[in-house]
C-alpha positions in Angstrom: 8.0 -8.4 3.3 4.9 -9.0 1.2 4.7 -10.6 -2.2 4.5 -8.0 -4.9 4.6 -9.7 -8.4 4.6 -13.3 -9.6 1.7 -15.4 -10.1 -1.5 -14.1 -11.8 -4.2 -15.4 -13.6 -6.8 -14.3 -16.0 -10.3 -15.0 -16.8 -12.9 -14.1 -19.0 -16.5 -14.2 -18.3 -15.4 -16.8 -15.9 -13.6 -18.7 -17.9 -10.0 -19.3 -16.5 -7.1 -19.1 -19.4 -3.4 -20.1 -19.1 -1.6 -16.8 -18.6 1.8 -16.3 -20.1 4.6 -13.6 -18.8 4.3 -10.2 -17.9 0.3 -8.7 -18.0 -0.2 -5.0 -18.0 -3.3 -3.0 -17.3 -4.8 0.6 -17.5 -8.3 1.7 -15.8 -8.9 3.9 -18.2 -9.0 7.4 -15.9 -8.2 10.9 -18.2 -4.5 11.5 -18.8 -3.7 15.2 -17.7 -1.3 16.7 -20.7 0.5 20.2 -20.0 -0.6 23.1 -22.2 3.0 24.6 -23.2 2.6 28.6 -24.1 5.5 30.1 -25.3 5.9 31.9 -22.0 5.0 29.4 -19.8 2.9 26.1 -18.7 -0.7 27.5 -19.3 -2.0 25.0 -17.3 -2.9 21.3 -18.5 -6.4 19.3 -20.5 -7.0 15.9 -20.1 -7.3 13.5 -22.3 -9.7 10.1 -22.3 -7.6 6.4 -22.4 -9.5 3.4 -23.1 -9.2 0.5 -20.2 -7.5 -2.9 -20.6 -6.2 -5.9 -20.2 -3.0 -7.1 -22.1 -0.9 -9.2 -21.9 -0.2 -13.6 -23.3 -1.7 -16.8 -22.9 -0.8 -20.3 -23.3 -2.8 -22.2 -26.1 -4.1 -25.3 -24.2 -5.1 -27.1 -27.2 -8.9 -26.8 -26.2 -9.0 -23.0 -26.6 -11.3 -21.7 -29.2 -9.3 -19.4 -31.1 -11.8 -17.9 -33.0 -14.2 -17.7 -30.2 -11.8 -15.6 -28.4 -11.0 -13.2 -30.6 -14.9 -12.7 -31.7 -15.7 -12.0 -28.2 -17.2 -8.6 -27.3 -19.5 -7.6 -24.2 -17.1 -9.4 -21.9 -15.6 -9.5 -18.4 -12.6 -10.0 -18.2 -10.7 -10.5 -14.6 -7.1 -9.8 -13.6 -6.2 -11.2 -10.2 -2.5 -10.0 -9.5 -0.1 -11.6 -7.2 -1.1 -9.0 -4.2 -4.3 -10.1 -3.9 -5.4 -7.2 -6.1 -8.2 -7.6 -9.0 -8.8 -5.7 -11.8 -11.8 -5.9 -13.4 -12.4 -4.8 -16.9 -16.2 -4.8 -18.2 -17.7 -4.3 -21.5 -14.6 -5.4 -23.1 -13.9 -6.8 -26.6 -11.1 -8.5 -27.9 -8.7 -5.9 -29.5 -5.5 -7.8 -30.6 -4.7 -9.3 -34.1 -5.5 -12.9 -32.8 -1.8 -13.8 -33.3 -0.9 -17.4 -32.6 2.8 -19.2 -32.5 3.6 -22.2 -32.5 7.0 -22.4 -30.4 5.4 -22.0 -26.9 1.5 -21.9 -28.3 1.7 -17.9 -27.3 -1.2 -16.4 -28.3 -1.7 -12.3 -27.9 -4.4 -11.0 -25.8 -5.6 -8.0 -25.5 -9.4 -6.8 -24.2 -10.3 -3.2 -24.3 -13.7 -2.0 -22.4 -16.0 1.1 -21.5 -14.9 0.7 -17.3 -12.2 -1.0 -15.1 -11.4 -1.1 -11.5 -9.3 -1.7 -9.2 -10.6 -4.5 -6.1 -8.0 -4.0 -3.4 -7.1 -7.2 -1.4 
């Protein structure tokens, strides 16, 4: 049986940060929604979704805060536990910029004009 979750880790034009929890992703392909007639399905439309990266990170005492969440024209680089990689690019940081202070969580969230998926 192969691995299918677990460890991940995330960077940003290179730069590795501590990731924190669960990390979820979207590449940003057109959503098809149905077009409901009062007869019948009338067939669907698609609509755009942005692409991004989201998820936590661990505040290592050396992260620049403010650098982070200033950031735009970035790439920013999933690697999943399968071996997989997503790859967002263009991306800017598009979260509040939320820190606590129990664990040193800090929000992260990069949206971008392209992503893909890098199979293993």
């Amino acid at each position: 049986m192969s691995r299918r979750g677990g460890i991940i880790q995330i960077a940003v034009n290179g730069v590795r940060y501590d990731a924190k929890g669960d990390f979820s992703y979207n590449l940003g392909r057109p959503m098809a929604e149905a077009i409901i007639g009062a007869d019948a399905v009338h067939g669907y439309k698609e609509t755009p979704q942005v692409p991004f990266i989201e998820g936590e990170i661990t505040d290592r005492g050396t992260l620049d805060l403010d650098g982070l969440v200033t950031m735009r024209d970035a790439s920013v680089t999933l690697y999943l536990a399968t071996g997989k990689v997503i790859a967002l690019r263009n991306a800017w940081y598009a979260a509040e910029g939320t820190g606590n202070t129990e664990e040193g969580n800090i929000e992260f969230r990069f949206e971008g004009m392209s992503a893909e998926e890098v199979p293993a």
